[in-house]
N, C-alpha and C positions, 0 to 999 in steps of 0.2 A: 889339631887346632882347637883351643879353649873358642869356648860362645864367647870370650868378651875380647880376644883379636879378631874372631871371623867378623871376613869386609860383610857390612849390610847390604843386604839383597831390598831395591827398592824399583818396584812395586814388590812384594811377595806377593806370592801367590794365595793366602790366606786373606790380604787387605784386598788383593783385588776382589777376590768372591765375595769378602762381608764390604767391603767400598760398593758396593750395585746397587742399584735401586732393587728395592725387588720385583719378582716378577709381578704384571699387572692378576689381580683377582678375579677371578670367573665370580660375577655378581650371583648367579644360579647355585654356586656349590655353597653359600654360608660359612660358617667358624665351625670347627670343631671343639671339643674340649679336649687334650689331651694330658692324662696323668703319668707322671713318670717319675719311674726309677732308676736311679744312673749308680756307678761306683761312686767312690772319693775322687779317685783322679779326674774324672772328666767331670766332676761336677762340680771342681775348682778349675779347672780347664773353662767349661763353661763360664765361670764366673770372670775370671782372666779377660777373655775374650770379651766381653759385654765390659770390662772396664776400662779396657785398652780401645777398644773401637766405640764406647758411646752408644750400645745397643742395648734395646731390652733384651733379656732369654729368647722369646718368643723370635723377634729379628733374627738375630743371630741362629738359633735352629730352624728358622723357614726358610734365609739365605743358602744355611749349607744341602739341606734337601733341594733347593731350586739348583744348586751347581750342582749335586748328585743325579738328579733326573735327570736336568739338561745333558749333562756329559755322556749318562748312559743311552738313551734318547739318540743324539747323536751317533754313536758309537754303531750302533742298531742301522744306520741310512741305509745300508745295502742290503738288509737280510729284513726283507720284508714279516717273514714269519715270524721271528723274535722279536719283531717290533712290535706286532701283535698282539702276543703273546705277552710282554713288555706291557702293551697298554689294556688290554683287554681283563687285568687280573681284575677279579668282584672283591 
């Protein structure tokens, strides 16, 4: 099936994670600076994304980190010691 017969999938799963508020800020941890270096492909991916959803970069990469913890985070509920290990990393 071509992208432009496939029936649209709504909510996606992509709108629902950048659709969230983000997660509330630990007032204690501050802003970091972060410098980065991406490929071509994901750094018009990136750019896609922030102009399809009305996000800055920033938004948009702190949303997908927020579903990436969360999910692993969870994943983690029953194995106390990965979870540790999980949160404990310096």
């Amino acid at each position: 099936m071509s992208r432009a017969t496939q029936p649209a999938r709504d909510p996606s799963a992509v709108a629902a994670i950048l659709g969230r508020h983000p997660r509330a800020h630990d007032t204690d941890s501050g802003e970091r600076r972060l410098n980065l270096t991406m490929k071509g492909s994901q750094f018009f991916a990136l750019e896609r994304l922030v102009a399809h959803f009305s996000l800055s970069k920033p938004a948009v990469i702190e949303r997908l980190i927020d579903w990436a913890d969360e999910t692993l985070t969870k994943s983690l509920y029953d194995d106390e010691t990965a979870f540790n290990r999980y949160v404990d990393r310096a």
